[in-house]
N, C-alpha and C positions, 0 to 999 in steps of 0.2 A: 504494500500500500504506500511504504515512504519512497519507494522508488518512481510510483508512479507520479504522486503529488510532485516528487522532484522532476520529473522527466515535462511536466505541463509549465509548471514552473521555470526551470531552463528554455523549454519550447517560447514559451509567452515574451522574457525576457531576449533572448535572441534576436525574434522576431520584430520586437520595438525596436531595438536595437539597430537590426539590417535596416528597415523603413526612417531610421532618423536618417542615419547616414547615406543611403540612397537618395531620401530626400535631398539634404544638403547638398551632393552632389549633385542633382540637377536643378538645383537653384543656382547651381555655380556655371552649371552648362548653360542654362537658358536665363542669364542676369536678366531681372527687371529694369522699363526701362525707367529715365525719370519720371514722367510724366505718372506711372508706376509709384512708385517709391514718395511722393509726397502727398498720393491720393490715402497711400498706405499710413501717412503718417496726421493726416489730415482727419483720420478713424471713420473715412468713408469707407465701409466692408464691403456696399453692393459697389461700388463704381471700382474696388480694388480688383476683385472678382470679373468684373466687363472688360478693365485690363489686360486678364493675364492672356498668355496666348493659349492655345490649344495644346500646341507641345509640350508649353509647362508644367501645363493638367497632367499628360498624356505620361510625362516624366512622372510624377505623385502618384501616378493609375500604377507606372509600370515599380514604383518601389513597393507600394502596396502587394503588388503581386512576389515581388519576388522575395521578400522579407515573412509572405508567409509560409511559400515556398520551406523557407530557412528554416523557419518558425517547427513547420513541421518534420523536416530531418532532422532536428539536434533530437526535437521529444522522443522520437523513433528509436533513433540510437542511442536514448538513455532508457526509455522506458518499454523496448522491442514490442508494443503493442501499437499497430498500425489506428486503434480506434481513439487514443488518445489525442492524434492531430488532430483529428475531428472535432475535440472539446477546446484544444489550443486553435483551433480554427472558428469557431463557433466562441470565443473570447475577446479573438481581432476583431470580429463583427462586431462586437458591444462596443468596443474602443472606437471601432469606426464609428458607430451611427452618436455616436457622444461627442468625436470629432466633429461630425458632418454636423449635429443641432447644434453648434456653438458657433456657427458662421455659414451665410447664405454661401451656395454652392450650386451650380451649374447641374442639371436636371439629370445629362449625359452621366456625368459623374458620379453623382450618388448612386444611379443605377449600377455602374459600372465597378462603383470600389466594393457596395453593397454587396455582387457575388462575389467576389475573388477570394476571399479571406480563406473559407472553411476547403474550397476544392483545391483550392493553390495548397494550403495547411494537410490535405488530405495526400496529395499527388506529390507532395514531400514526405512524406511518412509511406508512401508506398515505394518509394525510391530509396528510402533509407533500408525499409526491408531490402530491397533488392540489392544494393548494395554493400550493405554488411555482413561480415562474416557468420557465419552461424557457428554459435558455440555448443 
């Protein structure tokens, strides 16, 4: 039981973890521009959001995804139960929809990070099985 609670636990942390720094990375890829950056500081949220471009979004979709990815092979290969990702996947979605009500967000988007969490968290946890040794 402590291994599992550890294996969702590392999974969970991980997974913030890959998605901050993914982030940040393509916030460095795709800099905002000024026009950006003073609407930002102005604490107009909708017109921050009207700003950003698509790819920027598309960068935040694509850490989303691959941080749950993550998410879910670390749990895997700590806790060798593939249904674990599932609840470390089904975690990221709480975080997310907590993310998403705390600033207006592009309609695409919510739909879009809304799935990714739990299958992306699952299809790393199936990869982990497949990938690790069997002891």
């Amino acid at each position: 039981m402590a291994r599992k609670i550890l294996a969702i636990l590392a999974g969970l942390i991980s997974g913030i973890v890959a998605i901050s720094l993914l982030e940040m990375l393509g916030h460095s890829l795709f800099m905002p521009t000024e026009a950006l950056l003073s609407s930002a500081a102005d604490g107009k949220d909708e017109a921050f959001f009207e700003l950003i471009s698509s790819t920027m979004m598309m960068a935040v979709l694509g850490a989303y995804v691959l941080g749950s990815f993550i998410a879910g092979l670390v749990c895997v290969f700590i806790g060798n139960k593939t249904e674990l990702s599932i609840i470390v996947g089904a975690l990221l979605t709480i975080a997310g929809v907590i993310n998403l009500s705390m600033l207006p967000h592009p309609v695409w988007f919510v739909a879009g990070s809304l799935i990714v969490y739990a299958p992306m968290a699952w299809l790393g946890g199936i990869t982990a099985k497949l990938i690790k040794p069997r002891t």
